[in-house]
C-alpha positions as CSV (number, residue, x, y, z in Angstrom):
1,X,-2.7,-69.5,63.4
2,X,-2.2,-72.8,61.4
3,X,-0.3,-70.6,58.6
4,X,1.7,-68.5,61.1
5,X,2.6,-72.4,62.8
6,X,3.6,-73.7,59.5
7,X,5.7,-71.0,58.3
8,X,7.6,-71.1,62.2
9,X,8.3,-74.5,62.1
10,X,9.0,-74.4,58.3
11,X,12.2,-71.9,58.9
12,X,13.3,-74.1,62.0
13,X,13.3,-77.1,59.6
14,X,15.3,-75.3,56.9
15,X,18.1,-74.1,59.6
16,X,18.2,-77.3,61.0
17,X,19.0,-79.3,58.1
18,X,21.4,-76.7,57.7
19,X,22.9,-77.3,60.9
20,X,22.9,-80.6,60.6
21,X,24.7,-81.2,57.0
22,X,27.8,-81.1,58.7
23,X,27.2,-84.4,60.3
24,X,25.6,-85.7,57.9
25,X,27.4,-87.9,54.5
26,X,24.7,-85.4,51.8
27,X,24.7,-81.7,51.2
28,X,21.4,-80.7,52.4
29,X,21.6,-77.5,50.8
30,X,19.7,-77.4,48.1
31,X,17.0,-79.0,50.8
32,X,17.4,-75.6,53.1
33,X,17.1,-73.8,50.1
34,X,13.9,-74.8,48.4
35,X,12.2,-74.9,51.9
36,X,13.2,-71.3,52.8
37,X,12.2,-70.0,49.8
38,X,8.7,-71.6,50.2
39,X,8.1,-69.8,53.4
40,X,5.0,-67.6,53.5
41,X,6.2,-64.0,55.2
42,X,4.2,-64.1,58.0
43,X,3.7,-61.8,61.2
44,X,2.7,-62.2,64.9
45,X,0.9,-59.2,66.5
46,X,1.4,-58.4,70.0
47,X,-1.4,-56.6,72.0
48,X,-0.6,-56.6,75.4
49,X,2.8,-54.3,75.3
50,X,1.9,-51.0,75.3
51,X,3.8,-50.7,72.3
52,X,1.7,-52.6,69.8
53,X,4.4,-54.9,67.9
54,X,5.0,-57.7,65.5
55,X,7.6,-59.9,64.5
56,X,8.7,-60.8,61.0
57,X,8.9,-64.6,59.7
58,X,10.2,-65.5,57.0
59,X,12.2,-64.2,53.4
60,X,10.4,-61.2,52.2
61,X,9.8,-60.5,48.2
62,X,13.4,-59.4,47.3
63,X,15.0,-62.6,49.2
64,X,12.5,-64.5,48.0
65,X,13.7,-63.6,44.3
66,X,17.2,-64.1,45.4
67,X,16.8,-67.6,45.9
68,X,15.2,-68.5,42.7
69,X,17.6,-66.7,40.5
70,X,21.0,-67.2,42.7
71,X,23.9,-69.5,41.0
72,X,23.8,-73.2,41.6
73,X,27.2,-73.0,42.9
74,X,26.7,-70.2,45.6
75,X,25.3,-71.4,48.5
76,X,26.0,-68.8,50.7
77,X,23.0,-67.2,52.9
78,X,22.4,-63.6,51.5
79,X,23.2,-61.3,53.8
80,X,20.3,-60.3,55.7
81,X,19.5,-58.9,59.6
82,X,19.0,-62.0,61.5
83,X,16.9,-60.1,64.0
84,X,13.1,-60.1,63.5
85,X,11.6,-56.7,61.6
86,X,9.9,-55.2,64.4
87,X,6.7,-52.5,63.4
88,X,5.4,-50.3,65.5
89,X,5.1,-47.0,66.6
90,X,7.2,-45.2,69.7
91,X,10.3,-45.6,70.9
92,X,10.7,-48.6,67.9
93,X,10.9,-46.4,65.1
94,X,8.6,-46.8,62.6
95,X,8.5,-50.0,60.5
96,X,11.9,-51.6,59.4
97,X,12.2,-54.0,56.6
98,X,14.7,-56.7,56.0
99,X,16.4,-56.3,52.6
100,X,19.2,-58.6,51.4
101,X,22.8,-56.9,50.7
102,X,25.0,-57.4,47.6
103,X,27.2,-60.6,48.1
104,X,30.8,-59.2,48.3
105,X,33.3,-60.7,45.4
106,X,36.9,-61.0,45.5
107,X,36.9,-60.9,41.2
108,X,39.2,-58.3,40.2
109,X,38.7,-59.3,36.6
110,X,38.9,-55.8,34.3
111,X,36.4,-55.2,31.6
112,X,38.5,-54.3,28.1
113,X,37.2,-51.1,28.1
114,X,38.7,-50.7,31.9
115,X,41.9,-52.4,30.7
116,X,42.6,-49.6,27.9
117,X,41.7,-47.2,30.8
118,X,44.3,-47.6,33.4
119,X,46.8,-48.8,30.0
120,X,46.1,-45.0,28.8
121,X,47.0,-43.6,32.2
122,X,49.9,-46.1,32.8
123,X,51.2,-45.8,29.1
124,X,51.2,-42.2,29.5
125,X,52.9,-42.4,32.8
126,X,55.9,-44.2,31.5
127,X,56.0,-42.5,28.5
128,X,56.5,-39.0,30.0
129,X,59.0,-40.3,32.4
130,X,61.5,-42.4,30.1
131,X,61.2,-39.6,27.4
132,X,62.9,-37.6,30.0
133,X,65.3,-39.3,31.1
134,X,66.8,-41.5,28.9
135,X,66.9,-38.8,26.1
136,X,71.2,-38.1,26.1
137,X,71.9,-41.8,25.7
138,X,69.5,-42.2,22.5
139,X,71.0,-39.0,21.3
140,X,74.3,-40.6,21.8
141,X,73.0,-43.5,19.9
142,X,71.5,-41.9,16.6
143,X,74.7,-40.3,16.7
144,X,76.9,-43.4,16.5
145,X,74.6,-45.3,13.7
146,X,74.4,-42.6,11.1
147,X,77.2,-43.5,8.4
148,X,80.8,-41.5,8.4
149,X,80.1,-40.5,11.9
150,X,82.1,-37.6,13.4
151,X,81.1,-38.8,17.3
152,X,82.9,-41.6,19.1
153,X,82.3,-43.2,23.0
154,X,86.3,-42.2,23.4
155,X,84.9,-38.4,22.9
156,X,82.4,-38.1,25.6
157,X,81.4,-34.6,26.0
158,X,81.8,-34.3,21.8
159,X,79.3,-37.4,21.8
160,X,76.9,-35.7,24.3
161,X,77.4,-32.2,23.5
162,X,73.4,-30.3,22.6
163,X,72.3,-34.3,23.7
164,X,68.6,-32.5,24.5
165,X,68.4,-31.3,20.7
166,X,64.7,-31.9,19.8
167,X,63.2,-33.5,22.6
168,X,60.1,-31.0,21.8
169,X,58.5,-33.2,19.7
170,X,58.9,-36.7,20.9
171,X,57.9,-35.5,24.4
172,X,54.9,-33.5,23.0
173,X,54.0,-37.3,21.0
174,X,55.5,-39.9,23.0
175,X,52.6,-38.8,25.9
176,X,49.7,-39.8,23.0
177,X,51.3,-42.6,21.4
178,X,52.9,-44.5,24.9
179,X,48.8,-43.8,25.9
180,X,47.6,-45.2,23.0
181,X,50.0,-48.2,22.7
182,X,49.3,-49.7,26.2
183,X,45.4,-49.0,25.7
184,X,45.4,-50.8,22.8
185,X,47.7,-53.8,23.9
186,X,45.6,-54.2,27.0
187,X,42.4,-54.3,25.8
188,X,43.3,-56.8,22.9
189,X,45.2,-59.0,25.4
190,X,42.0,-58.6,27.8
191,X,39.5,-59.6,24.5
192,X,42.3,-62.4,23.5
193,X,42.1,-64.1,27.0
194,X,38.0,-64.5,27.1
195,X,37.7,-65.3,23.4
196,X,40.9,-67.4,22.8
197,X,41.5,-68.9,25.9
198,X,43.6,-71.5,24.9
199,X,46.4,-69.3,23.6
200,X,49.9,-69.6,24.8
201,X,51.0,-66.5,27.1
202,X,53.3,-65.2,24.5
203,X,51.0,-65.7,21.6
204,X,48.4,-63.3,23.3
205,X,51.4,-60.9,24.4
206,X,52.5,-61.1,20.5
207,X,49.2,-60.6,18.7
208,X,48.4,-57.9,21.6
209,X,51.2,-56.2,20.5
210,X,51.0,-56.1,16.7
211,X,47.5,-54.7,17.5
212,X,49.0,-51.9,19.4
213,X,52.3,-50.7,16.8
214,X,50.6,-49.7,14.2
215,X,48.6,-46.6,15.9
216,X,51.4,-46.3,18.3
217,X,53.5,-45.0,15.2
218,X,50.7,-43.5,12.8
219,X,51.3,-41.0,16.4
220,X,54.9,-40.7,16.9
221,X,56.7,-41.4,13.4
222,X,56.5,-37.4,12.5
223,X,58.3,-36.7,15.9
224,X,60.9,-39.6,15.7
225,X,61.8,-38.1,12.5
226,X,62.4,-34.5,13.7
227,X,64.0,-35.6,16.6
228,X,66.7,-37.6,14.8
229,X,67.5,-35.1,12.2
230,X,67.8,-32.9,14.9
231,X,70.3,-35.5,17.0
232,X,72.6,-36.2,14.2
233,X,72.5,-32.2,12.7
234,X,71.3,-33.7,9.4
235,X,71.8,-30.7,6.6
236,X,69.8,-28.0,7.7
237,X,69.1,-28.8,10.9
238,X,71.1,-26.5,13.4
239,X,71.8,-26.4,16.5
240,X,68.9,-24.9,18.6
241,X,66.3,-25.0,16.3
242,X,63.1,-25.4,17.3
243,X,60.8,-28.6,16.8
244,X,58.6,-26.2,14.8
245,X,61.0,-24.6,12.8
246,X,62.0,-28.8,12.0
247,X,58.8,-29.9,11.2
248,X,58.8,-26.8,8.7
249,X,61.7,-27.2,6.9
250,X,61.0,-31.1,6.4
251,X,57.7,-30.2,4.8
252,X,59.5,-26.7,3.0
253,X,60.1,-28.9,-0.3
254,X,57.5,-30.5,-0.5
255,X,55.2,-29.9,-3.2
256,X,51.9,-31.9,-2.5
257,X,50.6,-32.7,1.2
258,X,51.4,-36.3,0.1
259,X,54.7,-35.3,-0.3
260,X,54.6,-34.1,3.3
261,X,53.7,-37.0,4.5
262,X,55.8,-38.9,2.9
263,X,58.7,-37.0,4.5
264,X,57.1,-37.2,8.2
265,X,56.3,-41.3,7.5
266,X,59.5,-41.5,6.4
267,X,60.7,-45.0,7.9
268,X,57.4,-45.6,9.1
269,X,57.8,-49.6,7.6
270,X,60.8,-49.6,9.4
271,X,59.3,-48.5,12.8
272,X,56.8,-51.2,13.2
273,X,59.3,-54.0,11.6
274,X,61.9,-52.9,14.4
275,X,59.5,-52.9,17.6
276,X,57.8,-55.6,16.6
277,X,60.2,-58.2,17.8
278,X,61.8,-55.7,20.6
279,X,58.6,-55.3,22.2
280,X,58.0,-59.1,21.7
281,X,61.1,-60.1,23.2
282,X,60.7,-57.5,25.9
283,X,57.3,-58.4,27.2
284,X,58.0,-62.0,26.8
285,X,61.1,-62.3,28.4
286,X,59.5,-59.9,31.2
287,X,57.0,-62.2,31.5
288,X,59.0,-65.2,32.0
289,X,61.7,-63.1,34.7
290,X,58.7,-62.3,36.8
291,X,56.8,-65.5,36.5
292,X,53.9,-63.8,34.9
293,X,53.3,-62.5,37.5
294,X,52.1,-59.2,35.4
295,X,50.7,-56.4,37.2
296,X,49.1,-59.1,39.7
297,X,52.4,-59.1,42.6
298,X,55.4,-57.4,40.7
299,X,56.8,-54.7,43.7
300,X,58.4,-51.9,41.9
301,X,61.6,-52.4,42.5
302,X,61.3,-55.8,41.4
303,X,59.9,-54.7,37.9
304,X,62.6,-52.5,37.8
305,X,65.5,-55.1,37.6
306,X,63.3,-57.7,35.7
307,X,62.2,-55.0,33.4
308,X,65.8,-53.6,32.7
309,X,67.0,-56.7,32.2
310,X,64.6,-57.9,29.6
311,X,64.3,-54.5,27.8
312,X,68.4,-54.9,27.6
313,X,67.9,-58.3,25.7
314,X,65.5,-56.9,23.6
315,X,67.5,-53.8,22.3
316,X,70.6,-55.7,22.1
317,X,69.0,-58.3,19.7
318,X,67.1,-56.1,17.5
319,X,70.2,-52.8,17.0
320,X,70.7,-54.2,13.4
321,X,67.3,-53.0,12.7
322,X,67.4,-49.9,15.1
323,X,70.3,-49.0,12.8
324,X,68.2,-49.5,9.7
325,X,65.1,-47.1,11.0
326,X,67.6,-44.4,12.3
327,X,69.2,-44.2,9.3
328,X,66.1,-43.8,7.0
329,X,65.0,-41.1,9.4
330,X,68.0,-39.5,9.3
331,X,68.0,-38.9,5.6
332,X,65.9,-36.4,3.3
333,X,63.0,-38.6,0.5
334,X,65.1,-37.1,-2.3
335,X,68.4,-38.9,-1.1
336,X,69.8,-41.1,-3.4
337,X,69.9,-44.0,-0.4
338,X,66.2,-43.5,0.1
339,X,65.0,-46.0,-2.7
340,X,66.6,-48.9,-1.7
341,X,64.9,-51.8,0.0
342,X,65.4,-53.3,3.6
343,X,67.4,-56.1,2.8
344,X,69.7,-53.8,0.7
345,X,70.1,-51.5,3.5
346,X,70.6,-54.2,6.1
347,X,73.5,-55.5,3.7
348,X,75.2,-52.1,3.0
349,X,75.6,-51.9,7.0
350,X,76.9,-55.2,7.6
351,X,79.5,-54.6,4.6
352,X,80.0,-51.4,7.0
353,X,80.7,-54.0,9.6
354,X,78.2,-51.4,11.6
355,X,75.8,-53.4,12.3
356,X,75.9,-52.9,16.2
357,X,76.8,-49.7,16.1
358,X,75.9,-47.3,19.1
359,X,75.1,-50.8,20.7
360,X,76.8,-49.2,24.4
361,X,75.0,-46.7,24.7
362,X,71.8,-48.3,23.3
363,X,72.1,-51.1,26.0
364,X,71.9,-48.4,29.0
365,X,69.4,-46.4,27.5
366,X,68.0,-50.0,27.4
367,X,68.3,-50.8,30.7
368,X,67.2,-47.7,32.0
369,X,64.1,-47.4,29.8
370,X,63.3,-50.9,30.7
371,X,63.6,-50.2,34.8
372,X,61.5,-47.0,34.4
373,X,59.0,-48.7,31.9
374,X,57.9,-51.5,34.0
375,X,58.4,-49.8,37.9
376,X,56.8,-47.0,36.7
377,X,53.7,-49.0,34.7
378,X,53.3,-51.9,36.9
379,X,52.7,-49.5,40.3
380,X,50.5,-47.0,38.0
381,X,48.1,-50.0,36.7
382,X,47.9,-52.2,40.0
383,X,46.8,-48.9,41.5
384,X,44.3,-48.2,38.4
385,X,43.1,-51.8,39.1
386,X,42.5,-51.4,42.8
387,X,40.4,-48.8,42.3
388,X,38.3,-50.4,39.8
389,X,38.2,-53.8,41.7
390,X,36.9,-51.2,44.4
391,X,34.4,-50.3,42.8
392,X,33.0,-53.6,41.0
393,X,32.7,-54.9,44.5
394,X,31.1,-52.4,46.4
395,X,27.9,-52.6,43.3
């Protein structure tokens, strides 16, 4: 009885002083703490009910365990029934046993792994949808930067005439690489922020993105260079050919599968040089619109205009070198352009005084890319997160 005393007045003392720490000038938790979890479970039998009972005092084994391993900065009581475990037989049920429950979290902190996840889904999203619909305006575009150009914004329906030419391909590899590009960027941005926390925002966004351009266009260069033969009707490319009748006659001449690749990595150097600093810009200056806020609190339609507007900064700063890539892309290995270096091409077009060239339509396609890119990824990720924040707290 002395044991079953002790532990009884034991758990009074530890509420008590927990009771009482609001008065008081200390913080009598650790106190509560240390004598709770020295309480002996203990039980009082009851004879005379004709339902033989008995109340449980005290933590039992798993609470018990709780207490010793818990953080030293959570003092929160686990959550267990504050009713005493009654056992018995009858109307009572059988015996119940107090267990504590998982302390909910409000951390909706993603793993890497689960940021390449919902990057892959979002990425894939946005890629499907801006392929779509921004297609006629970068048709209009290639057109306007290949050299001796036949097309012109005062011709409109010349300039957009067969603007769906070749959207086969890049749809078919956009999908993959947009996947594969917002994985990747994710993931290394999530890895950046535990392991080099005290990296500037846009130094994580930068080297998260030079992680993620190199895959993206090991996927889509072969595409990208069907599609823009295709666009500008480079020699032997007719209208209404299919992407697989392209993607043969670029490899027709060919006399190695070296040489093939060649041709379908054509302007591969150029591809990563050129989104380097447009996705920089973009995700920066996107970053710095909304705050950074990221996927946290952007509303769609305010990731639309923010997104629009610093996609439309990005492409308008970088069409020198959009003009550079185009052009390589546009042209067959064996042309007599195709050995000359960057810097030689990037002089030849501003003696052209071309250097912006197809900059009008570029912009919109810009803007509208840049309004579906970030409404369309921001909604698709914070949706992804939800789910996965869901789940991390219901473990």
């Amino acid at each position: 009885m002395r044991g079953r005393r002790g532990a009884f007045t034991t758990v009074v003392a530890a509420l008590s002083i927990r009771s009482a720490s609001s008065f008081a000038q200390i913080d009598a938790t650790e106190v509560s703490w240390a004598l709770w979890a020295r309480v002996e479970p203990t039980e009082l039998f009851f004879e005379s009910d004709p339902h033989p009972r008995s109340i449980h005092l005290g933590p039992d084994d798993d609470t018990q365990q709780w207490i010793r391993n818990r953080p030293r900065d959570n003092n929160k009581l686990p959550h267990e029934s504050t009713s005493p475990t009654m056992a018995g037989g009858g109307d009572h049920g059988g015996v119940r046993k107090s267990t504590p429950t998982a302390i909910s979290s409000n951390d909706d902190t993603l793993t890497a792994f689960q940021e390449s996840i919902t990057g892959f889904v979002s990425g894939s999203a946005v890629s499907t949808v801006k392929t779509l619909v921004k297609y006629p305006l970068d048709t209009a575009t290639v057109r306007l930067q290949m050299p001796n150009t036949i097309y012109s914004v005062s011709n409109l329906p010349e300039l957009f005439a067969g603007s769906f030419d070749g959207i086969v391909a890049p749809l078919v590899s956009n999908i993959p690489a947009g996947a594969v590009f917002f994985s990747v960027k994710d993931a290394a941005k999530s890895l950046l922020k535990s392991n080099a926390a005290g990296l500037p925002k846009f130094a994580l966004t930068s080297l998260a993105v030079a992680a993620a351009l190199p895959p993206y266009w090991v996927i889509r260069n072969p595409s990208e260079v069907i599609k823009t033969r295709l666009q500008v009707g480079a020699e032997g490319y007719t209208d209404g050919m299919s992407a697989i009748d392209a993607f043969e006659l670029a490899t027709s001449q060919s006399n190695s599968t070296s040489d093939a690749l060649d041709e379908l990595y054509s302007g591969y150097t150029e591809n990563v040089l050129y989104g380097f600093p447009a996705d920089i810009i973009k995700f920066v200056a996107y970053d710095y619109l909304t705050g950074g806020k990221g996927k946290k609190g952007v509303p769609p339609l305010e990731g639309a205009v923010k997104g629009a507007l610093a996609t439309g900064i990005a492409q308008l700063i970088t069409t020198p070198l959009d003009v550079v890539r185009n052009r390589i892309m546009a042209e067959s290995t064996d042309d007599d352009d195709a050995n000359q270096s960057y810097l030689e091409r990037l002089n030849k077009i501003a003696d052209e005084g071309t250097l912006f060239a197809g900059s009008k339509p570029r912009i919109a396609k810009a803007a509208l890319s840049g309004a579906i890119q970030f409404a369309t990824y921001e909604e698709t990720k914070s949706k992804l997160n939800s789910i996965f924040a869901v789940r991390k707290n219901s473990r």
